[in-house]
N, C-alpha and C positions, 0 to 999 in steps of 0.2 A: 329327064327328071322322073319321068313317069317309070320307067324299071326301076331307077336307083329305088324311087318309095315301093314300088313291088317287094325290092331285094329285103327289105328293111321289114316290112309287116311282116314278112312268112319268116326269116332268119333270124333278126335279131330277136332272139328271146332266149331266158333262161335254160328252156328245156331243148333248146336248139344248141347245143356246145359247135356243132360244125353243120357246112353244108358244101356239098357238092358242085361243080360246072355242070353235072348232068340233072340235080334237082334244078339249075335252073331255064335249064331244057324245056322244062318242063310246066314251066311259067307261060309260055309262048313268046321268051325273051328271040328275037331273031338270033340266029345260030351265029352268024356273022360280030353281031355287037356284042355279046356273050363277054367274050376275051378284051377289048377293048374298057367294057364297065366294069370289068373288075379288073384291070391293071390298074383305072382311073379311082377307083375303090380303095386299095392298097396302097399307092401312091399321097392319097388325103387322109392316110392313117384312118380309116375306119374300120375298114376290114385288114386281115394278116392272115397270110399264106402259113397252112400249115404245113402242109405238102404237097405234091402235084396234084391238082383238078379239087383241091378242100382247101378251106376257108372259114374263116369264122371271126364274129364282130368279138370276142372276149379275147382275152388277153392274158393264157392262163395253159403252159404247155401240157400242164395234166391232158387238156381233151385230145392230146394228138389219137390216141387207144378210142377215142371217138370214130376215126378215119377208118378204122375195120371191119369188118361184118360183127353183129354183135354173138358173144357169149363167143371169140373163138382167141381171144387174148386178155392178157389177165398183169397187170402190174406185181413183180415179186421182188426177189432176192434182196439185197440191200436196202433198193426204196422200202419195199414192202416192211423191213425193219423198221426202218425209220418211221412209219407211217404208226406203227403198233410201241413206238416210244422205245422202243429194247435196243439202238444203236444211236449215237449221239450225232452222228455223221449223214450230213443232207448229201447224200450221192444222189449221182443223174438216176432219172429214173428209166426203168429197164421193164421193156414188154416183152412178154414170153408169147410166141402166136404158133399156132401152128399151120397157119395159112401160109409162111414163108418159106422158099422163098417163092409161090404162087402168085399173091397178090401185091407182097410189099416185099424188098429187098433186105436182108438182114444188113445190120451196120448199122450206124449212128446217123441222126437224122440232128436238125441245129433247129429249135424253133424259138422264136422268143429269144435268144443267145442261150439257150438251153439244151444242153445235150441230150438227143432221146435214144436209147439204146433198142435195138430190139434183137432179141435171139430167137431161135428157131427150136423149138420142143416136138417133140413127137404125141402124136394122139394118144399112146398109152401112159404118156406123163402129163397130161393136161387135166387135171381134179385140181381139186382142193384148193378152191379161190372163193370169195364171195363177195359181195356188193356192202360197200363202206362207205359213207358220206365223206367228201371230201371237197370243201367249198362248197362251191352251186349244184353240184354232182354228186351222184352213187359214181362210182367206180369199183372195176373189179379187182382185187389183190387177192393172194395168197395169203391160206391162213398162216399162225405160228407155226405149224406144224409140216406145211406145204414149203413154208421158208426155207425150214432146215435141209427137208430132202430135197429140194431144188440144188442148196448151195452145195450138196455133198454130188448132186448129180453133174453140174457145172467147176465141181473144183472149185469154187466161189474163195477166191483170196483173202477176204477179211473174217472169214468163218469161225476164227478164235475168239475175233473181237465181239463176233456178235452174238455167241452160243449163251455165254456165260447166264446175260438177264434175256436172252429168249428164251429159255429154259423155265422160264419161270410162267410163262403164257403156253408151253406145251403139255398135250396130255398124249403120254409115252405110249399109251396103248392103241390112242389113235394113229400113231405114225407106224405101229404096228401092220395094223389095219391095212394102212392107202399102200404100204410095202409087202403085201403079204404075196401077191405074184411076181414080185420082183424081185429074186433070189437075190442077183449082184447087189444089186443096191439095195437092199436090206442091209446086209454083211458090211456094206460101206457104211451106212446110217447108225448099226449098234457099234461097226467100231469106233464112231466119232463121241458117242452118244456115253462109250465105257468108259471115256475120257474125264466127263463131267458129271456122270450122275454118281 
């Protein structure tokens, strides 16, 4: 009893969306009982596995992008639409990292019965995201503008559907800009871009 209330005063809290097996290492939980309290944890529905060795008391798959190092993944494409109102459509949401596949495995992850997508970006395509309240949480996405060139650099399938009213929260000169050493996908971005403006 005495860890289960350790677990609870340092974890359960707002600004806590996850926690670790190795934060609580760190408690001086015996290394041994560790695994044990939090199967037993999980099993009385208090705590929910997010993914291996993360956990967390809320109940809310957004914070899986919690389970990463921070500032190296960023929620886009489709969610990120949806998030900014310009797609009607609640698609699974999709983390762009570029720590994969290093730290996390690319592919669909089930949390909550919630599909979490994550794809693998490259360092010279990681901009253009920023910190958006969403529930109990900042979170990071992709701006209007970071959406578009995303979904032209992914071939993003519903990209007709979503251009139309994203277009309306983009300013063309900044996608200028975040494209300007990116010759190929420049040329890909105005030619989607001649289509609608």
């Amino acid at each position: 009893m005495k860890y289960i209330s350790l677990v609870r005063k340092y974890f359960n809290r707002k600004d806590k969306p996850v926690f670790s097996y190795n934060e609580l290492r760190m408690l001086d939980i015996p290394r041994n009982y560790i695994k044990v309290l939090l199967h037993h944890m999980v099993r009385r529905g208090e705590i929910v596995r997010i993914r291996r060795g993360w956990y967390s008391f809320h109940r809310d798959p957004i914070i899986f992008i919690f389970t990463l190092p921070p500032n190296t993944a960023y929620y886009g494409l489709g969610f990120a639409a949806h998030i900014y109102d310009v797609w009607e459509q609640v698609p699974n949401p999709e983390i762009l990292t570029y720590i994969a596949p290093r730290k996390i495995r690319v592919g669909t992850y089930i949390v909550l019965n919630t599909p979490i997508i994550i794809r693998k970006i490259s360092r010279k395509m990681f901009y253009g995201y920023g910190l958006i309240r969403y529930g109990e949480w900042n979170i990071p996405i992709s701006t209007p503008e970071k959406i578009l060139i995303d979904m032209v650099y992914y071939n993003y399938p519903f990209i007709d559907e979503i251009i139309p009213n994203l277009l309306e929260k983009i300013d063309i000169k900044r996608i200028k800009k975040m494209t300007i050493n990116q010759q190929t996908l420049s040329k890909r971005v105005n030619k989607i871009l001649s289509k609608y403006v």
